[in-house]
C-alpha positions as a printed NumPy array, in Angstrom:
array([[ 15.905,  19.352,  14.387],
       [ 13.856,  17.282,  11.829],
       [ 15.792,  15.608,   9.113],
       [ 13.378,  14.152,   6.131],
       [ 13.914,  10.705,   5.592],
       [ 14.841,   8.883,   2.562],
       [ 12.456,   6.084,   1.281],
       [ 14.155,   2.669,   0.922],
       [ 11.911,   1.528,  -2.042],
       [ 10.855,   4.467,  -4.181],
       [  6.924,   5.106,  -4.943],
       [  4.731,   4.58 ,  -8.298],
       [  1.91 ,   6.319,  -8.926],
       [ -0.889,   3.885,  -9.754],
       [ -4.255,   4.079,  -8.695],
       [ -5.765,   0.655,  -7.489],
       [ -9.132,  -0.137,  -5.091],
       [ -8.034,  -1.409,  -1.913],
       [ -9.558,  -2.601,   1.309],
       [ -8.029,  -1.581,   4.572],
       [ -9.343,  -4.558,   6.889],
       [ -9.096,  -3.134,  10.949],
       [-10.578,  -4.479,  13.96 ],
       [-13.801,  -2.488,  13.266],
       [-14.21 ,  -3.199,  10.112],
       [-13.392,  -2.539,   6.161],
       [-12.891,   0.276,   4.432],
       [-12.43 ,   0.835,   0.814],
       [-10.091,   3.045,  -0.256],
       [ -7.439,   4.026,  -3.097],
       [ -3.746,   3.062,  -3.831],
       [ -2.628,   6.092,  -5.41 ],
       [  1.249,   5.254,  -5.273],
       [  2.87 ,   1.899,  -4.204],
       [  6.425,   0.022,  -3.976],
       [  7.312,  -3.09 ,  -2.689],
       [  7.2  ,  -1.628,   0.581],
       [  4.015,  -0.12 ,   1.085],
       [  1.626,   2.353,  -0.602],
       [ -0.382,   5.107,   0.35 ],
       [ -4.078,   4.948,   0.443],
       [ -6.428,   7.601,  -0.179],
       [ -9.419,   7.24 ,   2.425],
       [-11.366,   9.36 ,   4.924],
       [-11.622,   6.409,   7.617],
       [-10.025,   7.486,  10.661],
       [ -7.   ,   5.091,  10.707],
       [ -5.077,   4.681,  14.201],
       [ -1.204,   5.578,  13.339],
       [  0.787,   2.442,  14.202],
       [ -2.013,   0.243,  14.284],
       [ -1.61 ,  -3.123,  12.281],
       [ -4.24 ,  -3.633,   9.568],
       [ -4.652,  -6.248,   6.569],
       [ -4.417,  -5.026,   2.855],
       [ -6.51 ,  -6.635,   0.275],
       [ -5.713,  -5.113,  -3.506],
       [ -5.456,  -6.936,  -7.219],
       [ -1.797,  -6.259,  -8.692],
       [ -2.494,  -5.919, -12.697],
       [ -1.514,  -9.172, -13.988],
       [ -2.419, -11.777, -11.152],
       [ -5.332, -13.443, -11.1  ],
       [ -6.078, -13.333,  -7.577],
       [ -6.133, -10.462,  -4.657],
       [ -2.882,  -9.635,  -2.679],
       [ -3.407, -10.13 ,   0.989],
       [ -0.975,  -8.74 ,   3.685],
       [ -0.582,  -7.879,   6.881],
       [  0.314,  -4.366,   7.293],
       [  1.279,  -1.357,   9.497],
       [ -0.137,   2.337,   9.194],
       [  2.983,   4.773,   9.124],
       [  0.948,   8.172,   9.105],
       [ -1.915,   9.856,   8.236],
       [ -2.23 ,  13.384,   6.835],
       [ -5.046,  14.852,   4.871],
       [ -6.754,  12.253,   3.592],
       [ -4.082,   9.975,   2.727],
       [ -2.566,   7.185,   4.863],
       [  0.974,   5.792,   4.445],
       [  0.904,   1.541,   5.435],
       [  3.895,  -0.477,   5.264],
       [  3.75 ,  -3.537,   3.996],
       [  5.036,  -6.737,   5.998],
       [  6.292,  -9.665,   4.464],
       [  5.019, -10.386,   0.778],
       [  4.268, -13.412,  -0.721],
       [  7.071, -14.616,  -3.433],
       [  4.051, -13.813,  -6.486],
       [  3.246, -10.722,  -5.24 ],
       [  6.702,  -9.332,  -4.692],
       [  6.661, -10.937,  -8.863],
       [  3.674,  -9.06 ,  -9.634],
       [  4.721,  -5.425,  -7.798],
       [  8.02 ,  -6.06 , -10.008],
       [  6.312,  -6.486, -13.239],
       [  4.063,  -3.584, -12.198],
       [  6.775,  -1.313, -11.92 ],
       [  9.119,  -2.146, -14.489],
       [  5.793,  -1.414, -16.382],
       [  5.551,   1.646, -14.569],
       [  9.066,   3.158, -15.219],
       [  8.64 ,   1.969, -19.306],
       [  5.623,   3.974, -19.607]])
């Protein structure tokens, strides 16, 4: 018996370039929904569920790129779902802004 489960942060759609870094390589890809737990990507690479990958994106208002080490949660047609691990204090500020930007608009 399979029992959907709940999301503990919930998801914005936003559409942002981001850079799945892997052992073999980059690959640019597509935030189209995030939270301060993750996002999912929209990509074609073949990403290795479970693996642990590093996430380079620019959150709208920061002046530099968000960098963080990250899991992939699944992958289904197309998209990938990749938890975040632990965010930096101005990125956790700038995903905040984001979405209270988000949820105004």
């Amino acid at each position: 018996m399979s029992e959907k489960r709940k999301r503990i942060y919930p998801r914005y759609q936003v559409e942002l370039p981001v850079t799945i870094i892997t052992d073999d390589g980059d690959i640019e890809a597509v935030c189209v929904d995030l939270s301060i737990g993750g996002l999912r990507a929209r990509t074609d690479a073949s990403l290795i569920f479970g693996s642990e990958v590093m996430l380079r994106f620019r959150i709208p208002g920061l002046e530099q790129d968000t960098e963080v080490k990250s899991a992939v949660r699944w992958i289904s047609g197309g998209h990938a779902g990749i938890q975040f691990g632990s965010l930096r204090a101005r990125d956790v500020w700038g995903l905040n802004k984001l979405i209270r930007k988000q949820n105004a608009g």
